[in-house]
Structure formats: structure tokens, C-alpha cells
C-alpha positions as CSV (number, residue, x, y, z in Angstrom):
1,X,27.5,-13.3,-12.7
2,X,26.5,-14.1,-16.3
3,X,27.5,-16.9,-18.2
4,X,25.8,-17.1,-21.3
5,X,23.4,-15.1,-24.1
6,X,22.1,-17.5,-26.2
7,X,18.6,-18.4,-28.8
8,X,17.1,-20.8,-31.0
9,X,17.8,-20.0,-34.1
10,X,21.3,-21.3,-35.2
11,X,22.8,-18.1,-36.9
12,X,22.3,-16.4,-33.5
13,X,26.3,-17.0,-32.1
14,X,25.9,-17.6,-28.1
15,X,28.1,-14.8,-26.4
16,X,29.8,-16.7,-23.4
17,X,31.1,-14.5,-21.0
18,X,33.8,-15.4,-18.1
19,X,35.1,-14.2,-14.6
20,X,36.9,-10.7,-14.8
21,X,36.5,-8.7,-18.1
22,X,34.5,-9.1,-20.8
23,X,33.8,-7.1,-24.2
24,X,31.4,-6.5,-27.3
25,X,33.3,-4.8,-29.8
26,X,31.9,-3.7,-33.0
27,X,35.0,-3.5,-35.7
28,X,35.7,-2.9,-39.3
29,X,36.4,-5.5,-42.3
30,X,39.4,-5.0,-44.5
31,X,36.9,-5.1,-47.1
32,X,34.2,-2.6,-45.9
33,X,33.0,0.5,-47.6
34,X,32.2,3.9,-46.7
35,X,28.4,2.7,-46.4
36,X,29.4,0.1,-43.9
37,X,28.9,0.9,-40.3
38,X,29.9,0.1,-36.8
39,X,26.6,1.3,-35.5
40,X,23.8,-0.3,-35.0
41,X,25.4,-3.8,-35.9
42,X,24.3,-5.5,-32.3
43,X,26.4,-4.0,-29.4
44,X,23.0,-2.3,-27.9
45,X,21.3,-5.4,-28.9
46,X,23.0,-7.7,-27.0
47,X,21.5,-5.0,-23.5
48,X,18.5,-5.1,-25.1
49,X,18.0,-9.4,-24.9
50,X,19.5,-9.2,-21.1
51,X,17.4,-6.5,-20.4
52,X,14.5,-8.6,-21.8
53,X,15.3,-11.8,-20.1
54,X,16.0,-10.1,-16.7
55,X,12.3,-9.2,-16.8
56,X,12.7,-6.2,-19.1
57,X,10.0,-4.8,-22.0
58,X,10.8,-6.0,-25.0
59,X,12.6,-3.1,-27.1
60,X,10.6,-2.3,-30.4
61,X,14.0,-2.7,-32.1
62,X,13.3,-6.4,-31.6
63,X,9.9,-7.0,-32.4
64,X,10.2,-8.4,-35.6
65,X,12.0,-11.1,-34.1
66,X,9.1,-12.1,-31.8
67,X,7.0,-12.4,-35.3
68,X,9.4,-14.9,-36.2
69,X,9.2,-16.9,-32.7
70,X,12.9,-15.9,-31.3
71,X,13.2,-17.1,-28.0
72,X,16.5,-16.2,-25.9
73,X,18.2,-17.6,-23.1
74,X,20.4,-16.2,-20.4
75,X,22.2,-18.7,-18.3
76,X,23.4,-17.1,-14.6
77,X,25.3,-17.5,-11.3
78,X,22.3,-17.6,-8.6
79,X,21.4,-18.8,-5.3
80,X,25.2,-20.8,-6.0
81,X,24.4,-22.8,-8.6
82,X,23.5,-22.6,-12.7
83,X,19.8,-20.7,-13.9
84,X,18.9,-21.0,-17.1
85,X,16.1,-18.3,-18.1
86,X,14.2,-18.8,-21.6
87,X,11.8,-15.8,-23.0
88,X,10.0,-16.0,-26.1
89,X,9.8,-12.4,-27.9
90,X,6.3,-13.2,-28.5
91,X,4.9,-14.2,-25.5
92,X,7.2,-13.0,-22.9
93,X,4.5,-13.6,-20.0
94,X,6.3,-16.7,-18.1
95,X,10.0,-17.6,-18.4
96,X,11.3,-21.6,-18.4
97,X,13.7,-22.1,-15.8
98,X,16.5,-24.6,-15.8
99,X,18.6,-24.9,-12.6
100,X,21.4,-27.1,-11.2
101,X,23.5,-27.3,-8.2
102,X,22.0,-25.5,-5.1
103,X,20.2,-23.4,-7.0
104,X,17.7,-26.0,-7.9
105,X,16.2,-26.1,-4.0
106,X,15.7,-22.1,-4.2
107,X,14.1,-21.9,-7.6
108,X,11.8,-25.0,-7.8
109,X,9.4,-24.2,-5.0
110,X,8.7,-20.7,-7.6
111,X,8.2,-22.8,-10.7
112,X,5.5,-24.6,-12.2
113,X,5.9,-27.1,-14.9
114,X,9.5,-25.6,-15.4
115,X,8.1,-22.5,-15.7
116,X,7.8,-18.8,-13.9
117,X,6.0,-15.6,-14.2
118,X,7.5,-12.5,-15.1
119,X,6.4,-10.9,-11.5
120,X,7.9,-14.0,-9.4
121,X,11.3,-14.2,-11.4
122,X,11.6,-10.5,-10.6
123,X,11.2,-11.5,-6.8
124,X,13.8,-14.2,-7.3
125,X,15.8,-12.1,-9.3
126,X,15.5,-9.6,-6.4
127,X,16.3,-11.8,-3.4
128,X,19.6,-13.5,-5.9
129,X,21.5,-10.4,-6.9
130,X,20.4,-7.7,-4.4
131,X,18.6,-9.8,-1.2
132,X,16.0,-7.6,-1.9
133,X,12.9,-9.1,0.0
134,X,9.3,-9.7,-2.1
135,X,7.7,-7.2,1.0
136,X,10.5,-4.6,-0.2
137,X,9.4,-4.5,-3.8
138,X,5.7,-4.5,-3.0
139,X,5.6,-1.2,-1.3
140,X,3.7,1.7,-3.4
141,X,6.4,3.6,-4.9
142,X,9.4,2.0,-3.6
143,X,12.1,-0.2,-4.7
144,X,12.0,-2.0,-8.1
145,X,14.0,-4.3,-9.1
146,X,14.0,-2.8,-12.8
147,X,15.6,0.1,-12.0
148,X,18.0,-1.6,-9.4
149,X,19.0,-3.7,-12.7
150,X,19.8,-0.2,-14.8
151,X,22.1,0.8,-11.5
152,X,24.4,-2.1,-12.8
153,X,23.8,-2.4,-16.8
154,X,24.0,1.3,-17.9
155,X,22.3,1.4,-21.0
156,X,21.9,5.1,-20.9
157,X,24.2,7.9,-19.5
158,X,22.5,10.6,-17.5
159,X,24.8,13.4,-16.9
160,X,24.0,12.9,-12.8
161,X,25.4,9.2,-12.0
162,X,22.8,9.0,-9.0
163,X,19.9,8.4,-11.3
164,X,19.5,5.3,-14.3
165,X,17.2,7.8,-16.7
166,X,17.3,12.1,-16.7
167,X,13.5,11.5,-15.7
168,X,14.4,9.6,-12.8
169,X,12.4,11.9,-9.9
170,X,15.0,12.4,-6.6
171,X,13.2,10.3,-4.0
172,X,13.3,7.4,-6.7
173,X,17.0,7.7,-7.0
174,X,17.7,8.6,-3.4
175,X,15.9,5.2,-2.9
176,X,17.4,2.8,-4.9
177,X,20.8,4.6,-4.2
178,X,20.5,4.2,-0.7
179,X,20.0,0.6,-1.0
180,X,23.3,-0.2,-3.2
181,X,25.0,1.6,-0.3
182,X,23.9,-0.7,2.4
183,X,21.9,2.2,4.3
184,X,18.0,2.0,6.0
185,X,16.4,3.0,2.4
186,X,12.9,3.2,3.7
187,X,13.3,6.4,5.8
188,X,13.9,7.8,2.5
189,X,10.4,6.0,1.6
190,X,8.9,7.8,4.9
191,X,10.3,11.2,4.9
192,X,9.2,11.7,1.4
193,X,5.6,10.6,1.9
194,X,5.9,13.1,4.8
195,X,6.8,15.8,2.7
196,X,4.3,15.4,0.3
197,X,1.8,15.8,3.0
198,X,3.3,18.9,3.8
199,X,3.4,20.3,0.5
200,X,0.0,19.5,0.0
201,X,-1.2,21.5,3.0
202,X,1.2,24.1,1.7
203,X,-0.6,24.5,-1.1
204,X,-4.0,24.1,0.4
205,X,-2.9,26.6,2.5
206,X,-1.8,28.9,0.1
207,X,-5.2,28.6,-2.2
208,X,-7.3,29.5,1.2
209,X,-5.4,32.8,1.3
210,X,-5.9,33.6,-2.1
211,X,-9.4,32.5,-2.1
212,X,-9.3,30.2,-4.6
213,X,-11.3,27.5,-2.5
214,X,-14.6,28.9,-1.3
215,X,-14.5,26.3,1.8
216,X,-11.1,26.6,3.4
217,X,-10.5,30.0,4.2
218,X,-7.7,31.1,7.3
219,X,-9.1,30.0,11.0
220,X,-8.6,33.9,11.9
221,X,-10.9,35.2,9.2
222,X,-13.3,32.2,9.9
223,X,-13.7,33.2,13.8
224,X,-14.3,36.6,13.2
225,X,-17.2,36.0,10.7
226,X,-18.6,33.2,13.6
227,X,-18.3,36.1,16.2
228,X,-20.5,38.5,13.6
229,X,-23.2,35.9,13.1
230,X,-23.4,34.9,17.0
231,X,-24.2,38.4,17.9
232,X,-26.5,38.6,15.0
233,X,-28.2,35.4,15.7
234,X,-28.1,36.8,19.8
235,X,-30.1,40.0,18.5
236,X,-32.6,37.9,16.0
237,X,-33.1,35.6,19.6
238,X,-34.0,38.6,21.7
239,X,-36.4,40.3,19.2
240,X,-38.6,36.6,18.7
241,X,-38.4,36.3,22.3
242,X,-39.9,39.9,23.1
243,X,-42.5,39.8,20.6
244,X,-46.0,40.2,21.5
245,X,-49.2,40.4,19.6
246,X,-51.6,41.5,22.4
247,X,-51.1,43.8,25.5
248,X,-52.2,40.6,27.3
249,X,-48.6,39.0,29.0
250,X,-49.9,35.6,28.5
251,X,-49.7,36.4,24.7
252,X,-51.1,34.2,21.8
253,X,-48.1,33.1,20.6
254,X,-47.1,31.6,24.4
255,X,-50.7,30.0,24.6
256,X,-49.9,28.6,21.5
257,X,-46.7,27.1,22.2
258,X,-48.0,25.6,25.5
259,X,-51.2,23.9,24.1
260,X,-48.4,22.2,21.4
261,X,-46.7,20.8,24.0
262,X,-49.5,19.6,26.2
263,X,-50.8,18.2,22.9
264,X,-47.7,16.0,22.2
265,X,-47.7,14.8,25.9
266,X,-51.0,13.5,25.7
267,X,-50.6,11.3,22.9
268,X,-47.5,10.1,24.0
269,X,-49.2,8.8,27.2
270,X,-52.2,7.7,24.7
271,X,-49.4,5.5,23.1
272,X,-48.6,4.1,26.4
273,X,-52.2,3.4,27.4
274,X,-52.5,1.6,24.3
275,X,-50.1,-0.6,24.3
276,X,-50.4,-1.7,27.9
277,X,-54.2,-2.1,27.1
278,X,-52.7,-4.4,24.6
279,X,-50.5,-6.2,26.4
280,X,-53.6,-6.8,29.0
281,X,-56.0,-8.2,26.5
282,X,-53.5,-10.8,25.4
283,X,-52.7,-11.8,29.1
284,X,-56.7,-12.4,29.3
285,X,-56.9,-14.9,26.2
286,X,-53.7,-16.7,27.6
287,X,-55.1,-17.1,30.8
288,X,-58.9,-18.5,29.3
289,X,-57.2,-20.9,27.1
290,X,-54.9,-22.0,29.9
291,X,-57.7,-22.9,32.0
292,X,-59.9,-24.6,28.9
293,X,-56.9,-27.0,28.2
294,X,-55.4,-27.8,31.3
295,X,-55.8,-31.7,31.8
296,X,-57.1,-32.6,35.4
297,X,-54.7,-34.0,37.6
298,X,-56.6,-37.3,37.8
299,X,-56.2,-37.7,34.3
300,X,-52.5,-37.3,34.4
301,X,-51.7,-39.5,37.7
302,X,-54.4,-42.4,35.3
303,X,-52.1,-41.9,32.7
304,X,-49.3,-42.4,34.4
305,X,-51.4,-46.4,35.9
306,X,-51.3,-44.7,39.7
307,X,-54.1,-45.9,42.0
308,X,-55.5,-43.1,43.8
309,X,-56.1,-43.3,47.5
310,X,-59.4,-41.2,48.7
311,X,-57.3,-38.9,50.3
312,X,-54.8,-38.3,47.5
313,X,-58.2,-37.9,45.1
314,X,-58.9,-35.0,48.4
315,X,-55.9,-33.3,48.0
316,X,-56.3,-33.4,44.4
317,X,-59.8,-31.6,44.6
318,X,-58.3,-29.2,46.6
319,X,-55.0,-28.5,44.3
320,X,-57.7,-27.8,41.7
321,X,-59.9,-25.5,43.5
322,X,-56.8,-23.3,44.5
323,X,-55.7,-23.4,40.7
324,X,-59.1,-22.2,40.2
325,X,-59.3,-19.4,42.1
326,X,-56.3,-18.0,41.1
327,X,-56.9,-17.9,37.4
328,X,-59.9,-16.3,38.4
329,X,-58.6,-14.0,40.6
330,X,-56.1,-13.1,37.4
331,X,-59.0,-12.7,35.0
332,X,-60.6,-10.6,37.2
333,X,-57.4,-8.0,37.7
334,X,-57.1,-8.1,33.9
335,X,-60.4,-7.1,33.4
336,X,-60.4,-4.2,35.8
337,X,-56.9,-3.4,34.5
338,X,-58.7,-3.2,30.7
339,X,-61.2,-0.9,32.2
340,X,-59.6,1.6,34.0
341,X,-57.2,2.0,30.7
342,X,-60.9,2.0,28.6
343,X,-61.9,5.3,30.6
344,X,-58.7,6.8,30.4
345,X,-58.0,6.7,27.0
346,X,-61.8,7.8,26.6
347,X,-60.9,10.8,29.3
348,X,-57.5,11.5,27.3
349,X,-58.9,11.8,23.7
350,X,-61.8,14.2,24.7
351,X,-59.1,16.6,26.5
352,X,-56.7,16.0,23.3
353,X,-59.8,17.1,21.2
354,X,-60.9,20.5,23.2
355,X,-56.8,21.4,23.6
356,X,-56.7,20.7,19.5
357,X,-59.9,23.5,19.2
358,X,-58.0,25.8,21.6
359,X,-54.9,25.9,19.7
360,X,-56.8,25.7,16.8
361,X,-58.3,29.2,17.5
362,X,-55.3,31.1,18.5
363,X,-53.5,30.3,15.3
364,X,-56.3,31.7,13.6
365,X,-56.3,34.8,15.5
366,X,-52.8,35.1,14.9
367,X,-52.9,34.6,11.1
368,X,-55.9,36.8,10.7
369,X,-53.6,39.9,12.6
370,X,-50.8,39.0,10.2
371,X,-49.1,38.8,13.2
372,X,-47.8,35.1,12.6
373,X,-46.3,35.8,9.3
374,X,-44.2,38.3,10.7
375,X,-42.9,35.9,13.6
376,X,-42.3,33.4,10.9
377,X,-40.3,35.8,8.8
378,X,-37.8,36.5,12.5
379,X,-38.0,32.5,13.1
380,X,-36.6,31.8,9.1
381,X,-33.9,34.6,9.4
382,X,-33.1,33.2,12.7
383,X,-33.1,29.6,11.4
384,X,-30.9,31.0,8.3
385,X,-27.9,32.7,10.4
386,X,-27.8,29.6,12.5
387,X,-27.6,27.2,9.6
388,X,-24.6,29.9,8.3
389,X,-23.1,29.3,12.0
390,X,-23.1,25.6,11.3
391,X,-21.5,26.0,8.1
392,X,-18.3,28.3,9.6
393,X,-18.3,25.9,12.4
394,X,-17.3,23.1,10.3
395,X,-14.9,25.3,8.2
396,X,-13.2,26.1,11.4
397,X,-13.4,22.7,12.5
398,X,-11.3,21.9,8.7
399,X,-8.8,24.8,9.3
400,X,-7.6,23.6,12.9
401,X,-7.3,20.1,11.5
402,X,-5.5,21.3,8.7
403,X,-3.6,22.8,11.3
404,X,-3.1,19.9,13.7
405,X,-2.1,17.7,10.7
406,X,0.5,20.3,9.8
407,X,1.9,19.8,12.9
408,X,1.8,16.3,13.2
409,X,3.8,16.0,9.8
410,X,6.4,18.3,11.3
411,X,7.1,16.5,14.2
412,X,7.0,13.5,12.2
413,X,9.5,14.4,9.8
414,X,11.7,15.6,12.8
415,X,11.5,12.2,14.2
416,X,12.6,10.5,11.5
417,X,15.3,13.2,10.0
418,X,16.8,13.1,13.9
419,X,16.8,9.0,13.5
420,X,18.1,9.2,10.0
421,X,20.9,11.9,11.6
422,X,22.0,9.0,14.3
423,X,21.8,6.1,11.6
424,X,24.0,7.6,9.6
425,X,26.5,8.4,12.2
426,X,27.0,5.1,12.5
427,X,27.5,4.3,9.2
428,X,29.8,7.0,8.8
429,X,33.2,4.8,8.8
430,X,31.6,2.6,5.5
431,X,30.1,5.9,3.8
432,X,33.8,7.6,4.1
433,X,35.4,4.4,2.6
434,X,33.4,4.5,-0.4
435,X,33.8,8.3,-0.9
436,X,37.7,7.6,-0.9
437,X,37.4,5.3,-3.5
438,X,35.5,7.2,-5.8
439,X,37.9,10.0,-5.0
440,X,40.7,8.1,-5.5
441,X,39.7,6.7,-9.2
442,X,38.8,9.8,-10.3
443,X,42.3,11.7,-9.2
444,X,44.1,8.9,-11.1
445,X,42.0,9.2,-14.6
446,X,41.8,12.8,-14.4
447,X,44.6,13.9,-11.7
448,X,41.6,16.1,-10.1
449,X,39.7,16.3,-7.0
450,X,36.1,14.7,-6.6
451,X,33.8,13.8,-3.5
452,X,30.7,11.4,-2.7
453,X,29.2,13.0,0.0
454,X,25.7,11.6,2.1
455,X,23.9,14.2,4.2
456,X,20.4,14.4,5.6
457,X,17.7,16.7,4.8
458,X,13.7,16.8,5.2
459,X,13.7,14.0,2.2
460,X,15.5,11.8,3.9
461,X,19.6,11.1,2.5
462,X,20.8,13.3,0.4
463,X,23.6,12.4,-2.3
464,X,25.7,14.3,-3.9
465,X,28.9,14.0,-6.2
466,X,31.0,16.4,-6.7
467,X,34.2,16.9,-8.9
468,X,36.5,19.6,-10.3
469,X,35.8,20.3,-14.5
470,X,31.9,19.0,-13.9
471,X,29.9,20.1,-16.8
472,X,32.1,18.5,-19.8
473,X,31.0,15.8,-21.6
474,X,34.3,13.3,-20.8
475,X,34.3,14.2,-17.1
476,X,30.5,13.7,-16.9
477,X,31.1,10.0,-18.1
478,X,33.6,9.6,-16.1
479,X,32.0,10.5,-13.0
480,X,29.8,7.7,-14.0
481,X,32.1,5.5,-14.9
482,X,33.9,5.7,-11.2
483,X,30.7,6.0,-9.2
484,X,29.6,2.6,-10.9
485,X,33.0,0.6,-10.7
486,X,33.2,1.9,-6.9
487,X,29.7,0.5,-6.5
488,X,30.5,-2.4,-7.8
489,X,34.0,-2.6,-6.0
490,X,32.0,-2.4,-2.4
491,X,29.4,-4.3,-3.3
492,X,31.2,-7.0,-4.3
493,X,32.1,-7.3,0.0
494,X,28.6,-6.6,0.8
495,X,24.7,-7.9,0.5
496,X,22.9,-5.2,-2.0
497,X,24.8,-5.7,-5.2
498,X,25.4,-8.2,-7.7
499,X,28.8,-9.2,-8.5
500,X,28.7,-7.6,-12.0
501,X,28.7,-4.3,-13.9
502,X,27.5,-3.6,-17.8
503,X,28.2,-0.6,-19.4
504,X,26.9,0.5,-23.3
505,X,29.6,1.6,-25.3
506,X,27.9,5.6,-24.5
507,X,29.3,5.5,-21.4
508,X,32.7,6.0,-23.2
509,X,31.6,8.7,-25.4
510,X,33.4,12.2,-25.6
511,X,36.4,10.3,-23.3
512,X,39.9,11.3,-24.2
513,X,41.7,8.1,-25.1
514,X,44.0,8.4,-22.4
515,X,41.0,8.5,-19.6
516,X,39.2,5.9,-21.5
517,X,42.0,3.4,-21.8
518,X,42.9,4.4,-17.6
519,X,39.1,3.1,-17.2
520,X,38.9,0.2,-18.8
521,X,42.3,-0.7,-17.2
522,X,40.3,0.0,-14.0
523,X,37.8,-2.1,-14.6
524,X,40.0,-5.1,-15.1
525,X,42.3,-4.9,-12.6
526,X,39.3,-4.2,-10.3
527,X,37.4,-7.7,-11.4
528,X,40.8,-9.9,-11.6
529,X,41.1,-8.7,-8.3
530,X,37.9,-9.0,-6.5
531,X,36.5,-11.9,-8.8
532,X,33.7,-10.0,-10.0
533,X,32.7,-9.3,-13.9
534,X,32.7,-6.6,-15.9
535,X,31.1,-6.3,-19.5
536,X,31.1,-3.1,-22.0
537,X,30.0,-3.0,-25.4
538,X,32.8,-0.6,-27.7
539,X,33.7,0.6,-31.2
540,X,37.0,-0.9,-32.1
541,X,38.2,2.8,-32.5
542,X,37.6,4.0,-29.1
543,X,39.5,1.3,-27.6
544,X,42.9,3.2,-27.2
545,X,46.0,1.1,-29.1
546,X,47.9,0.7,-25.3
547,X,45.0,-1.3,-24.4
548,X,44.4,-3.3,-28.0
549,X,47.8,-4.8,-27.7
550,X,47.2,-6.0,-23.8
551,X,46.3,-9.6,-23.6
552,X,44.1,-9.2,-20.7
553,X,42.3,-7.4,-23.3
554,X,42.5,-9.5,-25.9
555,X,41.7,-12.1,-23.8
556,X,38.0,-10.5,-22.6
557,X,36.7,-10.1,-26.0
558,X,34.0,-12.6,-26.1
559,X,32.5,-11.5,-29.4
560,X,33.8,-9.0,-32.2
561,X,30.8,-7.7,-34.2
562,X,31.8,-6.7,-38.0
563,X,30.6,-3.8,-39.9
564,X,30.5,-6.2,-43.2
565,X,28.9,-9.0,-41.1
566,X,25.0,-9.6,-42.1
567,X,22.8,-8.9,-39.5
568,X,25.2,-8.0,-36.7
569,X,25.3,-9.7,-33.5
570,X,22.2,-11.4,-34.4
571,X,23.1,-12.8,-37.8
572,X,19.7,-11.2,-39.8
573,X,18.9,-8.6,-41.0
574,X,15.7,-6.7,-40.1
């Protein structure tokens, strides 16, 4: 609930609002002229600092002010205590906070020095007025808090009451609507993501068929031109493998072949040889140098101060002898190990040498036939169908995903339009209260039938508002009019919306006097009786005389704006 608009500079006049009903009303002076004007003298403007203060942009109607260093504050009802918010107009980045009561424990863990970002006050103003989670307001494309705010100050009038702005796209207001109502908002969130997969692969699909994309063409076109090249590549396989240069069975082109891979076995062992021969060499040095530095075990044991008996300094001899031999005995398998690989690497690169000169030749005989160029030219074409192959493979491989992904989606959305069915079901008993009280305000301002119905399609809940003489100007407004006061009325009893409602003085536009002085009776009797607050901004004129002369009206104007008055609400002109 709000409780004050306020600034720094002194011939700004705080606007103090209270419990129930309150209005801005923009009036004439016994003295005005002609030239004098109830518009534009500060109604909107008030909107405009809330809006800016709730973590709004700051209107260009207003920048001249931030030149001048205007800073405004709105004081709140939150967390069930007192917040103070403070903006400057010309750096708007962080806000100073001021709380008391129980209010003070929420906010104070957000601030620092006193003060908040513009981000985290729209968290906190999210969890105070809507219990709107941080996680909730983080997801791409999902609820904001912003456009939460224009559910419940109106400063523009779209003709459909579901959406804040004209622009508004359908999943956005299907959203945010959805939430005000108390129902599982994120399916909405879901389903749509899911249908924008699916018209994606809609349209993919649709270009393939049209050819419009070279590389996604129709699985059925793409198998058939697979099936063409296999037998084609089948017939290229057949002619290389019958081809022959010479009478001779054992052609060149087979000799040829075979030397290769003799060739490439060879020096693959050769690589082997090597390395082991390597390995051996290494071994050898080790074991030398081993021998060369190993200390004798009398002059370890003297080392160590032992006395050595004669038949310890036996056993030693003989410990040393056996070490002996055995390094020997190792040096000597090395070096017949190194020897043996010496001949056949030796063996190996002569028979590598003569099977290079026979290969050698029957290339040449080939090329000098022209022969060989003609094989090449069947190998390339072969080579080039098979690479084509390739490339339908993976195109096929694209169109079946495409295909499998379609499905998926489908079933997907299925799922979740099936849960969505069964969730709403249940909420069925709330949903049909809230229809009857929009129905019921609207039969008393206009004596004519209206509905707010909730069904389910592919994008999740659908809303819809229907009601007899649509289309008019008046009834348009008031469709609005009684969609917001029953949203307020309900959510007033429940956890997704604030206890207040703010309506621009538009929303009253093109009304007959006798609906607009039935709604604004509404809206009073509804606050005084529920204890929430409602605020409008009106021209003195549009306020029928029934209602001018009630002192609950009376009562609720918390600030009469004069035509004659300089500067309007903000007392300056600019």
C-alpha cells in the first residue's frame, strides 16, 4: 500500500495517500481562461515518479528535472513495516532505503550504506508485493516485475485487458496473467518454448520442400538419390576391379598393389627392429656401468666397522664371483641379441630395396601404356560418387533428426498440455469464482452479460474475456476497469498481488457518466471493504455530480491539481 509521493525541493506538495480511495483530480479556477488547461498539469506525472521510484525509466517528460538534481521519494507498506525509497532523476542507478518496524530485518541484509541497486530493489519489490522469487524473475523471457507493476498501475489502456501495452506478445501476457491468478505460470514458459521449436522445424521444413536450403532437402528425395549413387558407385567398383592391362591374370596393376603392401610391412618390422635394437644397446651400457661402480662388499661391511671372519671374507669372494658371472652372462645375451637384429635389419633393407625396383618397374610399364591414367581416371570418379554418398548420408542423417526432434517436441507439448489439462481442473472452483465476479461487475455497470474464461491450448493457458457490446470505446474501458478491480478484489485474499490498484485518468475515457460514476463507486466500496487501496488520477468534469457530492469522495481526494496553478502537481514549470 502506498503512503507517500514526496521530493526535495519545497514547492513539490507531498501527495499522502490513505487506506480505501484515493484521487488526483485536475480542476478548474474561477479565474481561468480559455488558454488554461486541465491537461497536462500533473495527473500523469504523479504515474510517472511512482513508476520511476518502483524501478521504472525515467519518462523524458521529466528530464529536465534530473538537470536540476530532483530526487523523489516513495514511502510504502512492505515486508509489514514502513520503506522509504529515494531516486535521484539524475543518477537513478541505486535507490536509499529507509525502513522501520519489521521491515527493517528483510530490507537491511539487501542494502549497503543505506543504499540498493536498481536490480535488487526489483527483487525485493518482487518478493513484497507479488512473492515473486529472484529465480522466477531470472528466467530468459519470463516474469518481470515491470510489467507485473503495469498489471496494477494502468498507465495506458489497451483495448484487450489481458495485456499492459498493445505490443504486449501473448505468451508475455499469458505469463504474467497467469501469475496474478494464482495458477503454475511456467507451463506457459514451457509450452511456448516448445512451440517455438516446432515452428521452427515447421518452417525448416517448409524451405526443404521448396528448395530454398540447398542442404536440407525431404528424407524421401534424399534416399532415392543415395540409392542412384550406390548403384553407380557398385558399377564404377566392378569396372576398376575387372580391369586389366595384360592378358597375363597376374596383371601389373595386382603386382603392383601387392609389392605396396609387402613394402609397408617391411618397414614396419624395420621400425620394430630398430627400436628393440635400441632398447638393447642401452641395456648394455647400464649393465657396464653397473659393474664399473658397484663397491665391493668388503668395502661396504668396513664401512659399516664389521670385522670379517675368513669365512665370511669366503662367502664374500664367492657372492662376487656369482655377481660376476651373471653380468657377464647378461652382456653376452645383449650382444648376441644386437647382432642377430644387425643382420636382420641388413637382410630387411636389401629385400626392401629389390621389392622398391620391382614396383618401381611395373609403374613404369603401366604409365608408358597409358594404361595407369585411365585407372586413375575410374579410381577419381569412384572416389567422387563416394564422397557425394557421404554428403547425402549426412543430409539424411539431418532430416531424420529433424524428424526425431519433431517428434520429441510433440510428445513434449502433449505432456505438458495433458498436465496443464489436470492442473487446471483443480483449480477450477477458484478460476469460476473470479469469472463471476468479473461477470457480476460488469452486468451491474452495464446491465449486460460478460465472461472470463481459462482454457488450455498448445501455448499453455489461454484467456479470454468476453462481453456483449465489445468493440466500443466505453465498454472497452470498462472491461478493463472490471477485470482490474476483480484482480485486485481476489488478490487482496491471496499471495500474487499487491493490495493496491492505480488507474490514469484514460481508463475513464469515452465512459458514460452513469458507468463511470457506478465504477468509481465500485472501487470504493470494494477497498472500504476489503482494506485495500485504490488511486485514479481524473478531470474534475468526468467525475459525475452523484459522486462529487459523496463524502467518501470528497474525503479520497488527496490532491486537487489547478488549471491556473503554476507548474501543476510539481509546482514549476518546464
Amino acid at each position: 500500500m502506498f503512503i507517500r509521493l514526496s521530493a526535495n525541493r519545497a514547492e513539490f506538495k507531498p501527495i499522502n495517500f490513505r487506506s480505501g480511495f484515493n484521487a488526483i483530480v485536475a480542476d478548474r479556477a474561477h479565474d481561468s481562461t480559455d488558454q488554461n488547461s486541465r491537461n497536462a498539469r500533473g495527473k500523469s506525472t504523479m504515474l510517472m515518479l511512482m513508476n520511476y521510484v518502483l524501478a521504472g525509466s525515467l519518462h523524458s517528460n521529466l528530464r529536465p528535472l534530473a538537470e536540476d538534481g530532483w530526487e523523489v521519494t516513495l514511502t510504502l507498506e512492505m515486508f509489514g513495516g514502513t520503506v522509504a525509497a529515494t531516486r535521484s532523476l539524475a543518477s537513478g542507478r541505486k535507490l536509499s532505503i529507509a525502513a522501520d518496524g519489521p521491515a527493517r530485518d528483510v530490507v537491511g541484509p539487501w542494502l549497503s550504506e543505506g543504499q540498493i541497486t536498481v536490480e535488487n530493489w526489483k527483487d525485493l519489490l518482487g518478493l513484497a508485493l507479488f512473492r515473486l522469487e529472484p529465480v522466477e524473475q531470472e528466467t530468459a523471457h519470463g516474469l518481470s516485475v515491470r510489467t507485473l507493476l503495469s498489471y496494477v498501475i494502468r498507465t495506458d489502456t489497451p483495448k484487450d485487458p489481458l495485456k499492459v501495452i498493445a505490443q504486449q506478445s501473448a505468451t508475455s501476457s499469458r505469463e504474467h496473467v497467469a501469475f496474478l491468478l494464482g495458477l503454475d505460470w511456467a507451463v506457459i514458459h514451457e509450452l511456448a518454448a516448445v512451440k517455438k521449436g516446432l515452428d521452427q522445424l515447421k518452417a525448416i521444413t517448409a524451405a526443404s520442400r521448396e528448395g530454398l536450403v540447398s542442404t536440407l532437402r525431404p528424407e524421401d528425395e534424399l534416399v532415392l538419390e543415395r540409392a542412384a549413387l550406390k548403384n553407380e558407385a557398385d558399377e564404377w567398383g566392378q569396372r576398376i576391379s575387372g580391369f586389366r592391362i595384360l592378358e597375363d591374370p597376374n596383371s601389373l596393376v595386382a603386382r603392383a598393389d601387392q609389392l605396396t603392401a609387402q613394402i609397408a610391412r617391411l618397414r614396419d618390422d624395420a621400425v620394430v627392429d630398430r627400436r628393440m635394437r635400441e632398447l638393447y644397446v642401452a641395456s648394455l651400457s647400464e649393465t657396464i656401468d653397473a659393474d664399473l661402480d658397484a663397491p665391493s662388499i668388503e668395502a661396504i661391511l668396513n664401512a659399516a666397522g664389521a670385522i670379517l671372519a675368513d669365512g665370511f671374507k669366503r662367502q664374500a669372494d664367492e657372492v662376487r664371483e656369482f655377481h660376476a658371472t651373471l653380468l657377464a652372462n647378461r652382456r653376452l645375451f645383449l650382444r648376441s641379441e644386437i647382432d642377430m637384429l644387425d643382420e636382420r635389419i641388413k637382410a630387411r633393407a636389401a629385400e626392401l630395396s629389390r621389392l622398391d625396383q620391382q614396383r618401381d618397374g611395373a609403374l613404369r610399364t603401366l604409365d608408358a601404356g597409358g594404361a595407369l591414367d585411365e585407372l586413375n581416371k575410374m579410381r577419381t570418379e569412384l572416389n567422387d560418387i563416394e564422397a557425394r554418398m557421404a554428403a547425402v548420408d549426412l543430409q539424411i542423417e539431418q532430416a531424420r533428426e529433424l524428424v526425431s526432434r519433431r517428434e520429441q517436441l510433440k510428445l513434449e507439448q502433449s505432456t505438458k498440455r495433458n498436465d496443464a489439462t489436470r492442473y487446471l481442473t483443480t483449480s477450477r472452483e477458484k478460476l469460476d469464482r473470479i469469472s463471476d465476479r468479473f461477470s457480476k461487475k460488469m452486468r451491474q455497470l452495464y446491465g449486460k452479460d460478460a465472461a472470463l474464461t481459462v482454457s488450455v491450448d498448445d501455448a499453455g493457458y489461454k484467456f479470454a474475456i468476453r462481453a456483449s457490446g465489445s468493440g466500443s470505446s466505453g465498454v472497452d474501458r470498462m472491461t478493463l476497469f472490471c477485470f482490474d478491480l476483480t484482480m485486485l478484489e481476489e488478490g487482496i485474499t491471496t499471495a500474487h498481488h499487491p493490495d493496491f490498484l492505480v488507474h490514469d485518468s484514460s481508463v475513464f475515457d469515452g465512459v458514460d457518466p452513469r458507468q463511470r460514476a457506478g465504477a468509481l463507486h465500485f472501487a470504493q466500496a470494494m477497498v472500504e471493504s476489503t482494506g485495500g487501496q485504490y488511486i485514479c488520477t481524473i478531470n474534475s468534469n468526468d467525475v459525475p455530480d452523484e459522486v462529487q457530492s459523496q463524502e467518501w469522495f470528497k474525503s479520497g481526494v488527496v490532491r486537487t491539481v489547478l488549471d491556473t496553478e503554476t507548474g501543476g502537481l510539481l509546482g514549476r514549470d518546464f
